[in-house]
C-alpha positions as CSV (number, residue, x, y, z in Angstrom):
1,X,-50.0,24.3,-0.6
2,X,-53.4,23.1,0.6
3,X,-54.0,22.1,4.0
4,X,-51.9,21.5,6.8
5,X,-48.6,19.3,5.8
6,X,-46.5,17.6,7.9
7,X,-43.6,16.3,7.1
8,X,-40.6,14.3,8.8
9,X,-37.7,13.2,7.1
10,X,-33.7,13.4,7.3
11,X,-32.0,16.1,7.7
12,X,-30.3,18.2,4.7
13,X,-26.6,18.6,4.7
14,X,-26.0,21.6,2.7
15,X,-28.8,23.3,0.3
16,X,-30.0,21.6,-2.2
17,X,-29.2,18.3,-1.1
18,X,-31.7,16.2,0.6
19,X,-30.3,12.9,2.7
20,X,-32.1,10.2,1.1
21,X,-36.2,10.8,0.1
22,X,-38.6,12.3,2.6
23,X,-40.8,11.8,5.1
24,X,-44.6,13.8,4.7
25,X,-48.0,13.8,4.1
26,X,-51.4,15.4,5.5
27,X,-52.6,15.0,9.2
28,X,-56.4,14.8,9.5
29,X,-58.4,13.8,12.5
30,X,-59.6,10.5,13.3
31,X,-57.5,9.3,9.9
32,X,-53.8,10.2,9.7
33,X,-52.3,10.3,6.0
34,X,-49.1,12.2,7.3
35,X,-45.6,12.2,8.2
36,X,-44.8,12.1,11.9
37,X,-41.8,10.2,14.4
38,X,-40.6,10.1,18.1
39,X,-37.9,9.1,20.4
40,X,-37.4,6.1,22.7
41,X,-37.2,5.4,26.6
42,X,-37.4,9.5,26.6
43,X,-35.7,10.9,29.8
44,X,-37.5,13.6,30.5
45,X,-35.4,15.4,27.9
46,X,-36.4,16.2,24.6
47,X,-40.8,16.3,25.7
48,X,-39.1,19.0,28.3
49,X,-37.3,20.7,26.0
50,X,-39.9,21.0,23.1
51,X,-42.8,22.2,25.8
52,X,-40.2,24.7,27.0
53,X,-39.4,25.6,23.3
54,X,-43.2,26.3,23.0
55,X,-43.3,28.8,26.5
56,X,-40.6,31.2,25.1
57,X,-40.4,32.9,22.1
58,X,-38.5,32.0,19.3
59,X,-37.4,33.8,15.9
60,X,-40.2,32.9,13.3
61,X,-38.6,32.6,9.9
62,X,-41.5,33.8,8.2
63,X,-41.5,37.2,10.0
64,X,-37.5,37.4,8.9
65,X,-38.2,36.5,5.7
66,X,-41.4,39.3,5.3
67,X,-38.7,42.1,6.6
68,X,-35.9,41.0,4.4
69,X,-38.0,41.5,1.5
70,X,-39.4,44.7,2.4
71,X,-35.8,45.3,3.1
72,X,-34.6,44.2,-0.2
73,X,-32.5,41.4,0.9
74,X,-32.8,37.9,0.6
75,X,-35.9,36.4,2.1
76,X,-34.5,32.4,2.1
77,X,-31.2,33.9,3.7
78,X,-33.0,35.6,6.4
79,X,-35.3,32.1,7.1
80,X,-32.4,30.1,7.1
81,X,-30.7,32.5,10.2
82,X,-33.7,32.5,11.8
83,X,-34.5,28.9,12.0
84,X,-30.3,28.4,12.7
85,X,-31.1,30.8,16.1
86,X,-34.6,28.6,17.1
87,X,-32.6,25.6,18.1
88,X,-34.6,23.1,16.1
89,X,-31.7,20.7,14.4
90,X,-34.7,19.3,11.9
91,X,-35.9,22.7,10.8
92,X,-35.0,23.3,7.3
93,X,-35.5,26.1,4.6
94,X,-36.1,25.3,0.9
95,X,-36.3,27.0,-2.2
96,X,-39.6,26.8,-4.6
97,X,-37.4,24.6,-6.9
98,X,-36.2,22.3,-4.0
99,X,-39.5,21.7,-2.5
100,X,-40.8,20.9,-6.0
101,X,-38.5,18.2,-6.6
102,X,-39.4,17.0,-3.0
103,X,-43.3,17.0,-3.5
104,X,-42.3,14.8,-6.9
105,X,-40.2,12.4,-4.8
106,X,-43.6,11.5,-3.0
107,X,-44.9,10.7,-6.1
108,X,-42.1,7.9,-6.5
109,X,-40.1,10.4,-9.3
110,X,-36.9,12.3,-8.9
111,X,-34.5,14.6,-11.2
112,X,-31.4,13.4,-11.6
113,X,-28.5,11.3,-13.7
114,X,-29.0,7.6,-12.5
115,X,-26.2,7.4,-10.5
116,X,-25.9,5.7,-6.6
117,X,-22.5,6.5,-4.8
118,X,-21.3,5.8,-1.7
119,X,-17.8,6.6,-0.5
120,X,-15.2,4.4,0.1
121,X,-12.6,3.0,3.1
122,X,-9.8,5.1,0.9
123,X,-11.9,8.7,1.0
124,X,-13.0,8.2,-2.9
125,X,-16.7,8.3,-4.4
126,X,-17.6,5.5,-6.1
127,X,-20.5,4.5,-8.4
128,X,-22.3,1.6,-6.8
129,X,-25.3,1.3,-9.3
130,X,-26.0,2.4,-12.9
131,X,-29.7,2.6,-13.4
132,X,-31.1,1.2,-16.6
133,X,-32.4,3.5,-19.2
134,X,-31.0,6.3,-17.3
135,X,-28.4,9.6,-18.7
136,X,-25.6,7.9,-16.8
137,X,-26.2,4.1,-18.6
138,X,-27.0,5.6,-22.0
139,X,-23.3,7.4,-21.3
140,X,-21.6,4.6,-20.3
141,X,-20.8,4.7,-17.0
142,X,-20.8,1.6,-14.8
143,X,-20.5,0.5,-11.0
144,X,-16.9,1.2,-9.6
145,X,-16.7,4.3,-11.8
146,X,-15.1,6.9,-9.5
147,X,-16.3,10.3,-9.7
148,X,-13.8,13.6,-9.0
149,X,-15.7,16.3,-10.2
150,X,-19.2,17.8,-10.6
151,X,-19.1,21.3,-12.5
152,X,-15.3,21.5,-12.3
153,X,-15.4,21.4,-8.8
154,X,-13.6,18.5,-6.8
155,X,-15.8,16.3,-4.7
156,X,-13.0,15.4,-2.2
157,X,-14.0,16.0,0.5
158,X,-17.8,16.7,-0.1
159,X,-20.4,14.7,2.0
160,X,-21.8,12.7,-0.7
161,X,-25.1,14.0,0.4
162,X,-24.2,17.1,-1.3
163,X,-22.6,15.0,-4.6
164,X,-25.5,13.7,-4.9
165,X,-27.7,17.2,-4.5
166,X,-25.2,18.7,-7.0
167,X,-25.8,16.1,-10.0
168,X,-29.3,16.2,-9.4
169,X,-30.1,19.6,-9.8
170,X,-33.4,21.0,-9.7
171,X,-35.1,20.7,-13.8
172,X,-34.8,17.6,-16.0
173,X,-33.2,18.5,-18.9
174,X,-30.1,20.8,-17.3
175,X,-26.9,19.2,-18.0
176,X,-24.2,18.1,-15.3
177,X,-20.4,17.7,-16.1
178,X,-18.8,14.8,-14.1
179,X,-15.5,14.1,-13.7
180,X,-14.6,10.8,-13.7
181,X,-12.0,8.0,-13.4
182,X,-12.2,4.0,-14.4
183,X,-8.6,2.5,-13.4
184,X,-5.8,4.5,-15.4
185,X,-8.2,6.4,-17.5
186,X,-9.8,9.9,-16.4
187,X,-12.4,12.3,-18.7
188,X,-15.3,14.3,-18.2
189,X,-18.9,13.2,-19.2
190,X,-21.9,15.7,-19.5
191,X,-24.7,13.8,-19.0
192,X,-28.5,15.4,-19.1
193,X,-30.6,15.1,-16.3
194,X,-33.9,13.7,-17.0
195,X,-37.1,12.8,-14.9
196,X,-36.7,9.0,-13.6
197,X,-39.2,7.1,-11.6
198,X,-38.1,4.7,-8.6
199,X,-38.9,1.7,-7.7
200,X,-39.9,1.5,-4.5
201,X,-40.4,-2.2,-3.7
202,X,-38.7,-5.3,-5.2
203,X,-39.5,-8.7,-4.3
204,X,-37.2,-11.8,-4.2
205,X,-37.5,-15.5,-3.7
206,X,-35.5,-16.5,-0.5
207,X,-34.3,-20.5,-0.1
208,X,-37.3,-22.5,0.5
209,X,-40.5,-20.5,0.6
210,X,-39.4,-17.2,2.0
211,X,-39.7,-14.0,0.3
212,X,-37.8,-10.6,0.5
213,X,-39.8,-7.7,0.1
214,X,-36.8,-5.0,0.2
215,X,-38.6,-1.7,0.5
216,X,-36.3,1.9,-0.1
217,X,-38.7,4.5,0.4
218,X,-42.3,4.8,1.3
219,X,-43.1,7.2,-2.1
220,X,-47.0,6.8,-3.3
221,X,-47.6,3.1,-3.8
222,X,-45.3,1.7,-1.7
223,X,-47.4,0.3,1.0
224,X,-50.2,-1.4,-1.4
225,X,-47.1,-2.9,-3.3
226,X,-45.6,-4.0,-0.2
227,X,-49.4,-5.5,0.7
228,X,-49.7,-6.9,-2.7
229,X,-46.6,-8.8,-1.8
230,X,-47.3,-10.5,1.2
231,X,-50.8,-11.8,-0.9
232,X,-48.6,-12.9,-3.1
233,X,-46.0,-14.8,-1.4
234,X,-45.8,-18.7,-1.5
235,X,-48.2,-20.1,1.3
236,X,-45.9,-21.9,3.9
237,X,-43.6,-19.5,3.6
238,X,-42.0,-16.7,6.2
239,X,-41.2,-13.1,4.9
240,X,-38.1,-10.5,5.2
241,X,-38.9,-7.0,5.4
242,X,-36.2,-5.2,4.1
243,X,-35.7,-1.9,5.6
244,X,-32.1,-1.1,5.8
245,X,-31.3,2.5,4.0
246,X,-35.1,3.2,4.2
247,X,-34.8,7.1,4.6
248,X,-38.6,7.0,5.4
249,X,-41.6,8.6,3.3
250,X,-45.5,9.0,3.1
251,X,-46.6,8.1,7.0
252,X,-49.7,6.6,5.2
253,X,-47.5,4.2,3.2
254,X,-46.1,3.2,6.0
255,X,-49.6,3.0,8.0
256,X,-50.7,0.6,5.2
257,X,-47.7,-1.1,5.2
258,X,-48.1,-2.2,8.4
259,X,-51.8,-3.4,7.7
260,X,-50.1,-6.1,5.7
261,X,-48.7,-7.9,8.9
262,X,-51.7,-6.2,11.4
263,X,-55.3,-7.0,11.7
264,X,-56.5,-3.5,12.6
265,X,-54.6,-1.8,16.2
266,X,-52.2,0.7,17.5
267,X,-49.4,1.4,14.8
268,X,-48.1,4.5,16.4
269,X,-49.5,7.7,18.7
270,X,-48.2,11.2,17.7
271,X,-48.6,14.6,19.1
272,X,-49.0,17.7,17.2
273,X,-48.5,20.9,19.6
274,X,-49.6,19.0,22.3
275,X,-52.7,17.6,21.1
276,X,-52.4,13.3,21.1
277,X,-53.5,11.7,17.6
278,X,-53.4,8.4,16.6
279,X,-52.6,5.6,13.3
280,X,-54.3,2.4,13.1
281,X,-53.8,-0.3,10.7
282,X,-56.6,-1.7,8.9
283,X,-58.1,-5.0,9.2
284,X,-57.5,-8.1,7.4
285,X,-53.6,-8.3,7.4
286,X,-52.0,-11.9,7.7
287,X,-51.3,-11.8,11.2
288,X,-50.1,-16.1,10.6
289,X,-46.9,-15.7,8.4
290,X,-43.4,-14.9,10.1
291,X,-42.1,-11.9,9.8
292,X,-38.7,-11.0,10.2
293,X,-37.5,-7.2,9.4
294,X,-34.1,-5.9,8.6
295,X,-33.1,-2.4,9.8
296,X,-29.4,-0.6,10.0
297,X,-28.5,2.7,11.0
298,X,-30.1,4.2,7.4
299,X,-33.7,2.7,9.0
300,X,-35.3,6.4,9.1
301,X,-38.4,8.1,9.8
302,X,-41.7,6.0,8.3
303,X,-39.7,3.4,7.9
304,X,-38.4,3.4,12.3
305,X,-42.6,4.2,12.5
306,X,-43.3,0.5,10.7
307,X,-40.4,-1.1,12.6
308,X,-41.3,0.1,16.2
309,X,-45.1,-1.2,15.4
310,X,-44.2,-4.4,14.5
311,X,-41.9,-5.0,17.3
312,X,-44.1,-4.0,19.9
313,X,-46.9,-5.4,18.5
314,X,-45.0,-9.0,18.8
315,X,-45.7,-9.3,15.3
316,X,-41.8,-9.4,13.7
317,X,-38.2,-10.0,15.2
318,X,-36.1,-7.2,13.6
319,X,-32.6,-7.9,13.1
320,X,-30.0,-5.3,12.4
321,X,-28.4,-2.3,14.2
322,X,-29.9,0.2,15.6
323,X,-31.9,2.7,13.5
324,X,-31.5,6.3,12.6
325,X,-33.4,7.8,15.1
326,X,-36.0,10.3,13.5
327,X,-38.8,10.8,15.2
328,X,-40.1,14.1,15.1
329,X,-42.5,16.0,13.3
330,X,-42.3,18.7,10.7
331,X,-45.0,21.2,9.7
332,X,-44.3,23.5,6.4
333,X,-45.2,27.1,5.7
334,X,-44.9,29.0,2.5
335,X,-42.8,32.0,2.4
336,X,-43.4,35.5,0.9
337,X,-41.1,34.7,-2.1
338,X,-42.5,30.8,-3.0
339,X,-39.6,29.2,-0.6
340,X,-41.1,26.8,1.9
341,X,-39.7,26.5,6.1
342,X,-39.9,23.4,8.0
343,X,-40.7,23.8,11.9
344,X,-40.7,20.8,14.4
345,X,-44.3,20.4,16.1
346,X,-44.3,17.2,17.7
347,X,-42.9,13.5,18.0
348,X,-44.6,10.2,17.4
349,X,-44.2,7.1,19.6
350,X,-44.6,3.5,19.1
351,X,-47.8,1.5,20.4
352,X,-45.9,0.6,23.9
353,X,-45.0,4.4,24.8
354,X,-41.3,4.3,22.9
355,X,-40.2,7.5,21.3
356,X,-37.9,7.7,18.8
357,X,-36.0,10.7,17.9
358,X,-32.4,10.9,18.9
359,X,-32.4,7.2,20.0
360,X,-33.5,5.1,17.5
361,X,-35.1,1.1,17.6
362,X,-32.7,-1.2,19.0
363,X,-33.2,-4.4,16.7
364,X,-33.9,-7.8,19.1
365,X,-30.8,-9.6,16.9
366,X,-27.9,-7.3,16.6
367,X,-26.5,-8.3,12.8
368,X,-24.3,-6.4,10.9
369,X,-22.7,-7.7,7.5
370,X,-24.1,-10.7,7.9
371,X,-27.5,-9.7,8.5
372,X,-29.7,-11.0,5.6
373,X,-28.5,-14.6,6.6
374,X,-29.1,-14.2,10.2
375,X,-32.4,-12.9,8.9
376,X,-33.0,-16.6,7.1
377,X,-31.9,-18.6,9.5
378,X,-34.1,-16.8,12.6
379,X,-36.9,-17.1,9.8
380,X,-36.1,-20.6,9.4
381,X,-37.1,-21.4,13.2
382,X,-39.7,-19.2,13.8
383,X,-41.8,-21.7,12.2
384,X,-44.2,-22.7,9.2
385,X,-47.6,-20.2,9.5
386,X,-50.7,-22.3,10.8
């Protein structure tokens, strides 16, 4: 690993299993191209807690880790019970597989079947989407599918977070054997995982001239695609930024994101062990168009970074629930055996002071199921750009 990463981005439930894509990149002076988030309002809280975190000494992982292999035991096991004993709920150990299938996530690819769940009112995991030319559609399987097993173990029960770990895997190419159920029919399917690309922005035509630029991860690309669409977008027309399920990404994305909508400024501060850093958008963005953006409680990381600097910046109504609330970030260290160890070394605020972390962005229209159509119609009167 070269340089100093930083990294901020949901927490894992369960090894192996990463909640949604990631949130990193590299800090540099003067020019951020990194991952970093905050918290909101803070009481005196969390900033306390974190300076206080810094004054007394806490178990370093990679220490653990060097004994238990001089011991002969397992390095990973003795990070993971050191970082459980710091106190720092975002810290997270992972394996040299794992954190190879996360640095390939950045670049917009990912190992795995094809499949998106979710699980439903009645407890059971459903297939909501089939990807094209992926294992899972060349198999068969469609949306409503239900899937039971993965590896002969029952997935009752399972935080889908892990389901979704489990099929996939670490190495294109493994196989996975799903258990699963369409109405009165059940079987088992072994589908091969393969390496799939995602696709990070998609565009639609609204009524009239608005667009919908739905954005589900800031991966490599995804803010000059997201700029690329607001070029592109019929003149006259207002836009809808789509955040909702955004799990966050590459800070820089996000950064130049934002220089869509921003001619040059503030897009967010961010500390670093207690030394103050800036992002600023660059200049040129359409600053005319309206702008509203659509956040829910999956709004995460990069993606509560973009939303917070549009807000403040008076530059988009956001409509929605309230966000995630991940705002703090994480610097990586290789261990002796290859694994890597997350650590929590600062938060990042918005341009008007707000932190993040723990709180999350309180949208200015609260919206739930009906939240795209609110989105139109506040669209709708904020105007025609002049």
């Amino acid at each position: 690993m070269s340089g100093p990463e930083l990294f901020s981005r949901p927490r894992r439930f369960g090894r192996g299993a990463a909640l949604s894509l990631v949130f990193a990149g590299v800090l540099a002076a003067g020019a951020a191209t990194g991952g970093l988030p905050g918290e909101e309002h803070g009481s005196a809280g969390q900033d306390d807690q974190l300076a206080a975190a810094h004054e007394r000494p806490l178990p370093d992982p990679s220490e653990a880790a060097a004994r238990a292999m001089a011991d002969g035991t397992s390095p990973v096991k003795a990070a993971e019970e050191a970082v459980s004993r710091s106190g720092d709920r975002w810290a997270a150990v992972y394996s040299e597989g794992e954190y190879e299938e996360f640095e390939q996530s950045l670049d917009g690819e990912y190992t795995g079947v094809g499949l998106w769940v979710r699980r439903t009112a009645a407890g059971h995991l459903q297939v909501t989407k089939v990807r094209d030319g992926s294992p899972a559609r060349d198999a068969g399987l469609r949306a409503g599918d239900r899937i039971t097993a993965v590896d002969g173990r029952p997935v009752t029960g399972r935080p889908v977070t892990e389901v979704l770990g489990l099929l996939r895997g670490e190495h294109a190419g493994t196989s996975v054997e799903v258990g699963l159920r369409r109405g009165t029919r059940a079987w088992t399917q072994t589908l091969r995982r393969a390496a799939l690309s995602t696709d990070p922005v998609t565009v639609t035509r609204l009524r009239g001239a608005g667009t919908l630029v739905k954005v589900g991860a800031f991966t490599k690309g995804a803010g000059a695609q997201v700029r690329r669409a607001v070029r592109e977008a019929p003149a006259g027309g207002g836009l809808v930024l789509d955040l909702r399920g955004n799990g966050g990404g590459l800070v820089t994305e996000a950064v130049t994101a934002a220089s869509a909508f921003l001619d040059g400024g503030l897009v967010a501060t961010y500390d670093v062990r207690g030394r103050q850093r800036a992002l600023h958008a660059e200049r040129g963005g359409d600053t005319a168009r309206p702008v509203v953006v659509l956040v829910d409680s999956g709004t995460m990381s990069a993606a509560e970074l973009l939303t917070g600097a549009l807000q403040d910046r008076g530059r988009a109504v956001v409509v929605g629930s309230r966000t995630f609330g991940k705002g703090s970030v994480q610097m990586p260290s290789r261990l002796p055996d290859g694994s890597v160890v997350e650590l929590t070394v600062g938060h990042y605020r918005t341009p008007s002071g707000r932190t993040v972390d723990g709180r999350g962005i309180t949208p200015d229209l609260e919206a739930d199921a009906t939240a795209l159509e609110r989105a139109e119609t506040v669209l709708s009167g904020l105007g025609d750009p002049s």
